[in-house]
N, C-alpha and C positions, 0 to 999 in steps of 0.2 A: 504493500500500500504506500503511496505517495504519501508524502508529508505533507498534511493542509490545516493553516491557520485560518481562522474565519471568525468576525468577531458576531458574538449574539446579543449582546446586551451594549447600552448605551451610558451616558450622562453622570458619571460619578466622579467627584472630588474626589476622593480618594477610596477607593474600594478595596475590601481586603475581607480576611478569612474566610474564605470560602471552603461549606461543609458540604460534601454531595450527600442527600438521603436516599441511599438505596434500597429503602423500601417502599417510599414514594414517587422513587424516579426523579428527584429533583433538588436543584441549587441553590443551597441558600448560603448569601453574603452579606455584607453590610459596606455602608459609605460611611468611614470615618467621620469625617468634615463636612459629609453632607447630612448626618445626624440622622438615618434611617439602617431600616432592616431589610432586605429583599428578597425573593424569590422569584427562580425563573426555570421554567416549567419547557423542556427542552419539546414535549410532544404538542405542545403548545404556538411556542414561541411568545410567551406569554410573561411579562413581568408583573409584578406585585411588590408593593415598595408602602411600610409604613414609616411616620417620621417617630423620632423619639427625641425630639429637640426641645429643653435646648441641653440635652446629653450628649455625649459623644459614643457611639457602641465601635466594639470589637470583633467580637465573635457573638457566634449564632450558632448551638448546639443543643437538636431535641433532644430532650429528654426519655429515657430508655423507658418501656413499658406506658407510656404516656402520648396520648395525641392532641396535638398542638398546642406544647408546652414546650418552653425553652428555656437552654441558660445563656445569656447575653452579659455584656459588661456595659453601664451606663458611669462613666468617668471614671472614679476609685470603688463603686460596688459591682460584687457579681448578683445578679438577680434572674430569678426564676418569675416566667411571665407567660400567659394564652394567647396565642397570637393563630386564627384560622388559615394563615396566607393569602388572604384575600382582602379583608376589608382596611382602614386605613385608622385602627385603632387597636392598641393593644389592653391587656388587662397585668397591670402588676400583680404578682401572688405575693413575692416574697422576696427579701433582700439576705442571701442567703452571707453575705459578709460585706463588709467596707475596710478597705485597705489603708491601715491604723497611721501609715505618715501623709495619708492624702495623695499618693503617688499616681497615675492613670492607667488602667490595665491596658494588654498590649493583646498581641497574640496568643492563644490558645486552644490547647487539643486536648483530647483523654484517652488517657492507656487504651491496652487490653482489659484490664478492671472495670473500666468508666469512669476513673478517679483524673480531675481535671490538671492539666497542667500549663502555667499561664503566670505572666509577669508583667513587670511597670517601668515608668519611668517615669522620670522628673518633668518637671514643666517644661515645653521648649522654650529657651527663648528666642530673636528674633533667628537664629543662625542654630538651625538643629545639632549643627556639626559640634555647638557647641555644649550639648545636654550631659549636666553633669553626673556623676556614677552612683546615683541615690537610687535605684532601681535595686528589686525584687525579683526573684524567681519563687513562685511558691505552687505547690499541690491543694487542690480541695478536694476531701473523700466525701464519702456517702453517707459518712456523720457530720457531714457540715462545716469540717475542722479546715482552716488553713494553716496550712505549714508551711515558713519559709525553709529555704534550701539552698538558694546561693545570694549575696548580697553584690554590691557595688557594682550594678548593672546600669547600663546608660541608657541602652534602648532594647527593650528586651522583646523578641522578636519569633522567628520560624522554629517549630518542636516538627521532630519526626522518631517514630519507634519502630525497631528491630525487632521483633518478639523473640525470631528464632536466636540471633547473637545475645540477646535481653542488653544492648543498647539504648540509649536515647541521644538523640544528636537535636543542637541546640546554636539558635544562631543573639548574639548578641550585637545588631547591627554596624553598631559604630567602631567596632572592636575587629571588624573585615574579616571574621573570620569562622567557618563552621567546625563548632566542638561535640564531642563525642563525648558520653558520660556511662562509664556501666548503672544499668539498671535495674532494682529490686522491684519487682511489679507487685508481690505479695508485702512486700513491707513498705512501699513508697517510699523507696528512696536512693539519693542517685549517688555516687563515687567516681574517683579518678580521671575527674575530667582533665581532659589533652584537647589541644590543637589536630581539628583533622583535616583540614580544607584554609586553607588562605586564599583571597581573591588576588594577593598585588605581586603574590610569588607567580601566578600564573598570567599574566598581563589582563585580568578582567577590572573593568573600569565600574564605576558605580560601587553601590553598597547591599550587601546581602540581606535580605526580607525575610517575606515567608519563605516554605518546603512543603516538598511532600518525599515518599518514600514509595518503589515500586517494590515488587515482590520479588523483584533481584536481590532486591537490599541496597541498592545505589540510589542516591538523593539529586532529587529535581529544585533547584535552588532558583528563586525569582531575583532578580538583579535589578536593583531601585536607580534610577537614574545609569540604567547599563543598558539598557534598550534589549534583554537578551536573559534568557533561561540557560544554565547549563548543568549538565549531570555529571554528577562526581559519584568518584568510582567508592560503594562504603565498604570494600573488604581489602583498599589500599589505603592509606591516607597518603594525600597531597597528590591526588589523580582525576586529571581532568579527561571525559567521558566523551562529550558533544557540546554543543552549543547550540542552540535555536535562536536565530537571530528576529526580535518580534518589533511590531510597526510601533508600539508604546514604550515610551521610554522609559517611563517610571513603570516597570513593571514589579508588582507588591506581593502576593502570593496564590499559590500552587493548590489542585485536588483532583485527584482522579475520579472520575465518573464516569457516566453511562452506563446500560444497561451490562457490559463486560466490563465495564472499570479501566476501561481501555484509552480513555479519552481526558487528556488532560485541559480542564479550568483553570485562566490565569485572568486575576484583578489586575488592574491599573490603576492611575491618577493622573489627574491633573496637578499637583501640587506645585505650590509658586517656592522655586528652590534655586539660590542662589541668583537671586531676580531675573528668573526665567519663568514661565509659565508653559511649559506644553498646552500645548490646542487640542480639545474635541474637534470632531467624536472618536478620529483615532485613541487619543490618550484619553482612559477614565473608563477605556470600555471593560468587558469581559470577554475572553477569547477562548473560545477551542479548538484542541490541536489532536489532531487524528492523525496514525500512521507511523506511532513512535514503536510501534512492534512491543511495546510492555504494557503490564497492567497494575494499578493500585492495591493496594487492601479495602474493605469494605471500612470508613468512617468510623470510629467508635461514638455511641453516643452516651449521655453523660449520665450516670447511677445515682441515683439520692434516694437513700431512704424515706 
């Protein structure tokens, strides 16, 4: 199969975590900056976009045994909320934490357990490059507990997991580089993180975002102001795979979907960086890329008692 890029979705500020639901058959993201939650319905062609302003969300991950219920991050809390995918209103349930220095959640995914894994950062100020290392790594389990687990994080960013290595790789944006952490999935909790990917050893320009992980075990890495996706090889460290050279420059993160999981989702932005602005509707959209010959893992979704 050919490699084909083709964008499906439109108009976002800054779009990011994208969760495919494989039981529904569909996408759901969120627009940072543009202070909503989305859904796109690929048999469709159909989006669905509620606002949540004047919050800022991250991620967007149903809830396991539960139908249309979510856990979402609105600034420094994580909350559990009914959302049908349709209409243009959501129901709060419940604010299952608020993150105790006021930091803003970033990125997030959940194990094999369902137990959540997700972190923060500082305020920007005007120049992101320059956000200071006040950031958080922490786990939320299915008792409601958050536990930190690494601190002095600047921009805390893309998780992907290994089941079979019991891995976790873990990207810290402004730190250029993708780390590797062994992973305790019964005990939540991670060790011995290394350096396994640098972008400036390999001449990739931009800054590392979200990930995803194929059932090779090699990591799909989004490249923020690098105009380009590339896969790194995760059973070498410091090995660069491919490259996908894509029409967005600010390209923000990665998920496998479709009906075989075959088919990789990438968010965009428009973000005003470094007093540039990329232009829609190229930048900001959502893109699918067929042809890459791998497949994903199925999404975990999030466990709570």
């Amino acid at each position: 199969m050919v490699l084909k890029i083709e964008r499906v979705t439109e108009g976002c500020v800054l779009g990011e975590g994208p969760h495919w639901d494989s039981q529904n058959q569909v996408l759901y993201f969120v627009d940072i900056l543009g202070k909503s939650l989305l859904k796109y319905n690929p048999s469709t062609s159909k989006v669905s976009k509620v606002s949540v302003a004047p919050n800022e969300p991250s991620i967007i991950i149903p809830l396991a045994g539960k139908t249309d219920q979510f856990l979402i991050t609105l600034n420094n809390e994580l909350v559990v909320i009914t959302w049908d995918g349709e209409s243009d209103t959501i129901t709060k349930n419940e604010t299952l934490y608020s993150e105790p220095n006021g930091n803003k959640f970033n990125d997030g995914k959940c194990d094999a357990s369902g137990r959540l894994w997700t972190g923060t950062y500082g305020t920007p100020p005007e120049d992101i490059t320059t956000i200071p290392p006040v950031g958080t790594l922490y786990s939320l389990n299915a008792q409601r507990q958050l536990i930190p687990h690494v601190g002095e994080i600047r921009a805390s960013n893309g998780l992907a997991f290994n089941d079979k290595t019991q891995k976790m790789y873990y990207i810290d944006t402004l730190k250029g580089t993708v780390d590797q952490f062994d992973l305790d999935v019964v005990q939540g909790k991670v060790s011995e993180r290394k350096v396994w990917f640098t972008l400036k050893e390999h001449n990739v320009p931009g800054f590392p975002d979200g990930m995803t992980i194929d059932t090779d075990g090699n990591l799909w890495v989004a490249v923020f102001e690098g105009s380009r996706i590339i896969k790194v090889d995760g059973s070498k460290p410091e090995t660069l795979l491919d490259t996908i050279e894509m029409p967005a420059r600010q390209v923000t993160s990665l998920a496998f979907g479709g009906p075989n999981l075959d088919e990789l989702y990438a968010t965009t932005g428009t973000f005003a960086f470094g007093g540039d602005k990329p232009e829609p509707p190229v930048n900001g959209a959502t893109y699918r890329i067929t042809g890459l010959g791998v497949k994903g893992a199925p999404a975990v979704r999030f466990k709570l008692n």
